[in-house]
N, C-alpha and C positions, 0 to 999 in steps of 0.2 A: 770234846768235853761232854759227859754224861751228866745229869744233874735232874731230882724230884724221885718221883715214885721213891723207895725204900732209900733212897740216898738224903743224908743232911745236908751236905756239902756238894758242890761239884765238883767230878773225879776228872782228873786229866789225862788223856790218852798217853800212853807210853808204847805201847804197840801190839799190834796184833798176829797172831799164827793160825794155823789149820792143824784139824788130828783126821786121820782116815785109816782106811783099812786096808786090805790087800786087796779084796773084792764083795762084793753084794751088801750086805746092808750093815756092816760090821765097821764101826770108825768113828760113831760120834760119843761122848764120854757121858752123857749124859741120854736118856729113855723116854719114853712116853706111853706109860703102861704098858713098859717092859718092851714097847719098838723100836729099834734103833737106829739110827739112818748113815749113810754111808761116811760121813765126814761132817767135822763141827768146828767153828768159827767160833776163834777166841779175841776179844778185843779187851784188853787188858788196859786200864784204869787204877788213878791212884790219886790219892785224897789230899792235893797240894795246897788245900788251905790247912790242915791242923799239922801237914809235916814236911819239913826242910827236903827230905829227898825219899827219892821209892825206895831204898833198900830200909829206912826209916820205917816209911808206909807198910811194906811187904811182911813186916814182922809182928803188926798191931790189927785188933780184933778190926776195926773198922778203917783199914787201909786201903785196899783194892775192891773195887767193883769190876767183876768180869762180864763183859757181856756174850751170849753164846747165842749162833746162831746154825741152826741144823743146814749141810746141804742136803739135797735130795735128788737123786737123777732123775731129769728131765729134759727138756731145753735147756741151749748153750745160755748161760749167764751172759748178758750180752759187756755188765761192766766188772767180771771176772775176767774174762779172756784177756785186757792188758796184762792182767799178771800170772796169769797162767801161762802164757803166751812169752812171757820172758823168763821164766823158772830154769830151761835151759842153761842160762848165764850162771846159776849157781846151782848146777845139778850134783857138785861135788862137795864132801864136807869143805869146811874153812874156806868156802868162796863168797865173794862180794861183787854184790852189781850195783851201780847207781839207780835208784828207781824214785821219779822228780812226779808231785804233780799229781798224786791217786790219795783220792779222799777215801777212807775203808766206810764211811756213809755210805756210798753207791751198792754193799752189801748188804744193806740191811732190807730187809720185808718191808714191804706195804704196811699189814698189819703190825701194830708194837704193842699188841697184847702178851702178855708174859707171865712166866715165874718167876718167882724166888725166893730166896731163902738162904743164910749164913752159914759156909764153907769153909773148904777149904784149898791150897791153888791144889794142880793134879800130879804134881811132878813136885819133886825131892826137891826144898825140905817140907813139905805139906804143911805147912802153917792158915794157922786157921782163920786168915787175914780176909777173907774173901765175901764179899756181896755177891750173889751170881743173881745173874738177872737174863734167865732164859726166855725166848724168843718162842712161843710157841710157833707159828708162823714158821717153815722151811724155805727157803731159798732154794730155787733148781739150777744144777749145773747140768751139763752134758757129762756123759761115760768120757767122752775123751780130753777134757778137761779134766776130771778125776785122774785119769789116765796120768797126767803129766805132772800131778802131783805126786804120782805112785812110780814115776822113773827118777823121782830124785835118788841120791845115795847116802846113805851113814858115810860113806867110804871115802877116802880122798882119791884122787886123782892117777894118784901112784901107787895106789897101793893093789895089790895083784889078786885079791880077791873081794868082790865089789859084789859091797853087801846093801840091797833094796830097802829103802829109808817107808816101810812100810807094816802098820798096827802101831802106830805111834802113838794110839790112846790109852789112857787108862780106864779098865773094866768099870764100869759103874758098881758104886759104893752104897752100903748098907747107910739107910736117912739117921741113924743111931740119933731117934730122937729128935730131929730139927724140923721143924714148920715149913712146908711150900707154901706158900700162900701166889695167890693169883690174881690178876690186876683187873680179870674178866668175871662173867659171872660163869660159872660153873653148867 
């Protein structure tokens, strides 16, 4: 559960993903006077006191709060690596693994200084549903933890040309108008 700074309500976890790139500093979807760091952490949120279910949530101005958080290569994440460490089990599209017992808390920064400002999600249908509440603060991963993100596939298992599940973000977006505002002092 998310809940205070720019939020009314407390938003409830529904789940979270990663965006990265192929290689170098290319993969988080969002900037920081135009830097962009290699992969960014989405923990996706939804507003289950004013609405019966998330696809409810997902389509209203104030439904989802995303929270983002940058990686950055450095040092192995020490509570990264259980799920990096099992991504194998579902390196193929339409595969499923049981994964028991990993709170996405043990991701977040130290610091929980941040941005935000009202969006939209990044992927089709772009609705304008979204709080995002960026993280200034990066998280370090290791290159070979990245690494093992960047060996998943679009592709299934059978199929005879196995296409790399990699640039899965979207380019960052023109602010057309909307306020950052910041939790810190400038």
């Amino acid at each position: 559960v998310v809940s205070g700074g720019p939020l009314e309500n407390p938003y409830k976890l529904k789940q979270f993903h990663f965006h990265w790139g192929q290689r170098g500093r290319q993969g988080s979807e969002h900037t920081v006077d135009g830097k962009s760091y290699p992969g960014e952490l989405h923990l996706v949120h939804w507003n289950s006191t004013k609405y019966n279910t998330f696809g409810e949530a997902a389509v209203s101005h104030d439904g989802l709060a995303v929270v983002a958080v940058f990686l950055e290569t450095g040092d192995k994440h020490a509570n990264l690596h259980r799920l990096t460490d099992a991504l194998y089990m579902v390196k193929f599209k339409e595969t499923k693994a049981q994964f028991k017992d990993f709170d996405p808390q043990c991701l977040l920064p130290k610091c929980r200084d941040y941005w935000t400002y009202p969006g939209s999600l990044t992927t089709p249908p772009l609705h304008e549903s979204v709080t995002w509440i960026v993280f200034k603060e990066p998280i370090l991963v290791s290159e070979k933890q990245m690494d093992k993100f960047r060996m998943l596939l679009f592709s299934g298992e059978e199929d005879s040309e196995k296409q790399p599940m990699v640039d899965n973000f979207r380019p960052p977006q023109p602010l057309k108008g909307r306020t950052v505002l910041a939790s810190f002092k400038l």
